[in-house]
N, C-alpha and C positions, 0 to 999 in steps of 0.2 A: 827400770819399770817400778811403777809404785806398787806397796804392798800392803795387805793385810797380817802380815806378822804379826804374833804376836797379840792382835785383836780380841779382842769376845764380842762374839753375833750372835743374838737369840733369836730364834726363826721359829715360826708359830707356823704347825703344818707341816714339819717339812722333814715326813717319814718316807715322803717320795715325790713323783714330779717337779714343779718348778723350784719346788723349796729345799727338797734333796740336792737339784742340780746347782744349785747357790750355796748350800752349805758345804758342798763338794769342791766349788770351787774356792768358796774363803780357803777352806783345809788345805789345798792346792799350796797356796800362801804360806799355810803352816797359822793360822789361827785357831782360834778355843771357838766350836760352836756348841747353842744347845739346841736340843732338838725338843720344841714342847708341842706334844700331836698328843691328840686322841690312842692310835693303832698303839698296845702293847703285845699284842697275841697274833698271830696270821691270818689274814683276812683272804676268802677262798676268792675275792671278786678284785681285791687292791693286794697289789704287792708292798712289800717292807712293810718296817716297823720303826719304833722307835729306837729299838736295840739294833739293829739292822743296820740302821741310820748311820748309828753312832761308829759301828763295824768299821762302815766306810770311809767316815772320814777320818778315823785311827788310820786308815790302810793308806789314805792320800798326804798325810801327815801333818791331820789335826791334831788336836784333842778334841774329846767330845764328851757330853752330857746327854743321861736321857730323862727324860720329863714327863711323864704320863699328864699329862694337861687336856682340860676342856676348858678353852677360854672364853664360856659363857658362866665358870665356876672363878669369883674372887679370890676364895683360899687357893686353889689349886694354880692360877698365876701367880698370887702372893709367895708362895711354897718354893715354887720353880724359878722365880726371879731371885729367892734369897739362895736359893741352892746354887746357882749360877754367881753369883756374888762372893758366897764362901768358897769353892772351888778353886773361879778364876780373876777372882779381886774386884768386878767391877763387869760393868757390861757397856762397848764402845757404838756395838749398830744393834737397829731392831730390824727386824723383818718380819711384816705383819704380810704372812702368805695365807693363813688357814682363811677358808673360806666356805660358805653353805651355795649352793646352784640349787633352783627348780626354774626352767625356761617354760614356764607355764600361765597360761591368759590368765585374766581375773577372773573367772566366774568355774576354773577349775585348780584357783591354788588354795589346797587349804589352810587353814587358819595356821594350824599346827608349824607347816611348813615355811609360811611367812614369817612367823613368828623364828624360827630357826636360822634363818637368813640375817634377818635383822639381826639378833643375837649373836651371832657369830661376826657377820662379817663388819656390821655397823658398831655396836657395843663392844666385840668384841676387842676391834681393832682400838678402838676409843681406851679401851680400858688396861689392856697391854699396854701401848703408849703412857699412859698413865702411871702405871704401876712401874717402869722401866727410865722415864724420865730424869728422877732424882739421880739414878748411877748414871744416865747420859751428859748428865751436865758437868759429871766429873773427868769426863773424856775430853783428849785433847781435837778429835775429828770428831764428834758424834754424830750419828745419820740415824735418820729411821728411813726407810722404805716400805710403804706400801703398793703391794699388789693390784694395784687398781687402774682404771680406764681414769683417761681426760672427762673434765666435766662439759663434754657434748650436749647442750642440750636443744637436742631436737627430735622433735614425737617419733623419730623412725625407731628411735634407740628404747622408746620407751612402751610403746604400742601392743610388740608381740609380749613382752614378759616386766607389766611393772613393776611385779614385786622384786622381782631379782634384781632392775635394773637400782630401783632406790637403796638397794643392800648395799650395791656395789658405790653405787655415788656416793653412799654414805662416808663408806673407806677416802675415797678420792677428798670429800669437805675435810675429813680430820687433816688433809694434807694442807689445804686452802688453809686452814684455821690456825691450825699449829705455829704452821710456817710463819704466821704471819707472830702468833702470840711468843714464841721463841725466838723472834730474828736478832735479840738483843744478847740473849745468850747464846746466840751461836750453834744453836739447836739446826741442821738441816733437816726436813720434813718434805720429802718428793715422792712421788708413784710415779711407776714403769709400770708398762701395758705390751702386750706382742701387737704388733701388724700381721700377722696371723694367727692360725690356731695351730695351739702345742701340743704336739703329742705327750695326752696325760690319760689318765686312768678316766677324765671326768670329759675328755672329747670320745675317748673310745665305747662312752656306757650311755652318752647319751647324745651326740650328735654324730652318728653312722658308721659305727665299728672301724673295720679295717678301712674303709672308702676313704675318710675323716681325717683319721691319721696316716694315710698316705699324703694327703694333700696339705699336711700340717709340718712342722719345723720342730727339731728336736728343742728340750729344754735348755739344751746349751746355750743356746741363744740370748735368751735371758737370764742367766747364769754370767756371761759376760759381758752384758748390755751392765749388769746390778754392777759387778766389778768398776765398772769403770766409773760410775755414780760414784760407789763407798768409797773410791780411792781420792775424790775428790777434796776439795778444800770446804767444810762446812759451811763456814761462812760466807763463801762465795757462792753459794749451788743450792737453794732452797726451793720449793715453792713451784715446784717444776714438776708436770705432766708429761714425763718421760715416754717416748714410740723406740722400743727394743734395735729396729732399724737404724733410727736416726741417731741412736747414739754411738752405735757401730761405725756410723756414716763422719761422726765426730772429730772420730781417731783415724778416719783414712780406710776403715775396713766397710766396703762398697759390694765384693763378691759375699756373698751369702750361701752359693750354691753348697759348701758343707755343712751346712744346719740345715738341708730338706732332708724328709724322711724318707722321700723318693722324687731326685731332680726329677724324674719325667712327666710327674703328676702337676695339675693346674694348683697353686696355694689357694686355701681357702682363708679368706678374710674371717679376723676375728669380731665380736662387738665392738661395739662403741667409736671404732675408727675405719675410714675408709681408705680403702686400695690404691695403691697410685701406679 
């Protein structure tokens, strides 16, 4: 089986949910991650933390980094990519997970909020990549993965919440772009998307508490949808608007039924992609 041994992954975001369950599973591996999130302190509304993080994948047998990062702050990426570099020599994947949500029309998103959105998920991921790149090109796989939906574009996806939606596609072009300005160096640049909705702290606070995540699929899912992308061959596998499903579907794995949150309950479709 192919491995991440060995590796260094730096994950934006990922003091819990999909970013946790991907850094859980490099460590799985026995890979070096780092964890650069916002959470240093206990948050009474989100579980884990940075320290937290890191706990966990010591215990799954990583190594691990923690990072107090806001990656709409330059020094504080700067800070956390060189820290990451003296540690564990170099840095092989990125994982651009952190991300800002308001699923809210235009004439009740405020300025403030759009402005965060963008910032985080469009700049921010732009500028990670960025600041990360130089160590990736020293790698002999290097991957980034972004978090992001296919570039669908059709006004259903953009209708109820454009601000959000352009945050998100933003992420999704740095894929387009990248892929495309890195294909010489070997650079891989793809986003993975769920075919439904994850049970995360941001389906249970704002799309129907317990209801939501009954109907949703644990973040494992994605967690080893990512696996099987990083383990790929760079050069070969760029460019690519990854469906969590389809990639399971890849390797032969068709049953799904262990990643719902509650086989009995109907899945609920995620954005950006329809149900089949």
């Amino acid at each position: 089986m192919p491995t991440l041994k060995g590796k260094t992954v730096f994950i934006t975001g990922g003091s819990r949910g999909i970013g946790l369950a991907i850094a859980l599973k490099c460590a799985r591996d026995g890979a070096n991650v780092t964890i650069a999130a916002k959470t240093a302190k206990p948050h009474p509304k989100l579980e884990g933390t940075i320290y937290t993080s890191v706990k966990e994948i010591e215990a799954a047998g990583g190594q691990g980094l923690a990072c107090q990062v806001d990656i709409r702050d330059e020094d504080m990426v700067a800070d956390a990519v060189a820290k990451t570099v003296d540690k564990f020599g170099g840095i092989d994947i990125l994982i651009n997970n952190a991300s800002a949500i308001s699923l809210t029309p235009t004439l009740q998103t405020e300025m403030k909020r759009y402005d965060l959105m963008h910032s985080v998920n469009t700049r921010g991921t732009f500028m990670v990549s960025k600041a990360c790149i130089p160590y990736l090109m020293k790698s002999e796989n290097p991957h980034v993965l972004n978090i992001s939906p296919p570039l669908n574009m059709e006004a259903k996806w953009f209708g109820p919440h454009v601000a959000y939606t352009m945050a998100k596609f933003g992420m999704s072009m740095c894929v387009l772009g990248m892929a495309e300005e890195f294909k010489k160096q070997g650079l891989a640049f793809n986003a993975l998307w769920p075919r439904t909705t994850i049970a995360t702290a941001a389906i249970k606070n704002l799309l129907g508490g317990e209801t939501a995540m009954c109907g949703s699929r644990k973040p494992d899912i994605m967690a080893d949808a990512a696996h099987i992308i990083l383990t790929r061959d760079a050069k070969a596998h760029s460019g690519n608007f990854y469906i969590d499903d389809e990639v399971l579907a890849s390797e032969g794995i068709k049953d799904l039924s262990a990643y719902a949150v509650d086989p009995e309950a109907t899945l609920l479709p995620d954005f950006f992609v329809d149900p089949v």
